[in-house]
N, C-alpha and C positions, 0 to 999 in steps of 0.2 A: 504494500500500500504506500502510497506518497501522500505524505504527511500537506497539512496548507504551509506550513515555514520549510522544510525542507525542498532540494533544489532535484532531488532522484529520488526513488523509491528505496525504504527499508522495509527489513523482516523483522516482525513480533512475535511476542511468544507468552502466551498468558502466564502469566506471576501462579504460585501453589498460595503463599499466603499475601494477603495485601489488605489494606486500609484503606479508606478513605480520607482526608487530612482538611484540616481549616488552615487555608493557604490564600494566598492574596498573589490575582490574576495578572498574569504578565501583558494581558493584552489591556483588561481594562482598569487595574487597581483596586477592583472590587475584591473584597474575602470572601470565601465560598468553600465549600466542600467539594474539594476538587481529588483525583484521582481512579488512574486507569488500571485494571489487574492487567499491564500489558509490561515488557521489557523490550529494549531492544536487543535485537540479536546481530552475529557475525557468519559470514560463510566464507570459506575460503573455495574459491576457484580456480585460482593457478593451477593446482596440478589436475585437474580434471581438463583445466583448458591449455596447459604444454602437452598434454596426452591426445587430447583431439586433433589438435592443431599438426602436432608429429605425425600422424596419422592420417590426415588429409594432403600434409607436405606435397606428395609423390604428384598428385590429379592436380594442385594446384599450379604448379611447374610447368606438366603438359597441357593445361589449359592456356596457360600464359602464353607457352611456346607454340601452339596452334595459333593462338590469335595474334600474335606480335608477326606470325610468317604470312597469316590472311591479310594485314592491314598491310604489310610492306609489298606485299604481289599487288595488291591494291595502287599505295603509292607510285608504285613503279610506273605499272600501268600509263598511269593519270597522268604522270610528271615525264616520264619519257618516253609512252607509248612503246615498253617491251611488254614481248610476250615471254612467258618463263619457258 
């Protein structure tokens, strides 16, 4: 979920024990009984995403290399009218 103040989305995760509190509002200065049974949380992705990433390497390379030898047969073409 993406919070209204925050600028990307975070993960929560409901609190086991929690309270409610008489606390005084950051947005309007009013005291109120305020509090969420929510925490934030962490997730780490790097090695899920060096492990994908490794792993798509190989198709990403021959993808590039298809298309960088299409647009240059392309260019050619255009710019000096060979044929390959």
């Amino acid at each position: 979920m993406q919070p209204v103040n925050a600028s990307r989305e975070l993960i929560f995760e409901r609190k086991d024990n929690w309270q409610h509190r008489y606390q005084q509002s950051k947005r309007s200065g009013r005291w109120m009984w305020m509090g969420l049974p929510l925490e934030k949380k962490t997730v780490r992705i790097d090695r899920e995403a060096e492990t994908s990433l490794a792993k798509i390497s190989p198709l990403l390379v021959n993808r590039f290399t298809e298309l960088l030898h299409q647009e240059l047969n392309y260019a050619f073409k255009i710019a000096f009218n060979i044929e390959p």
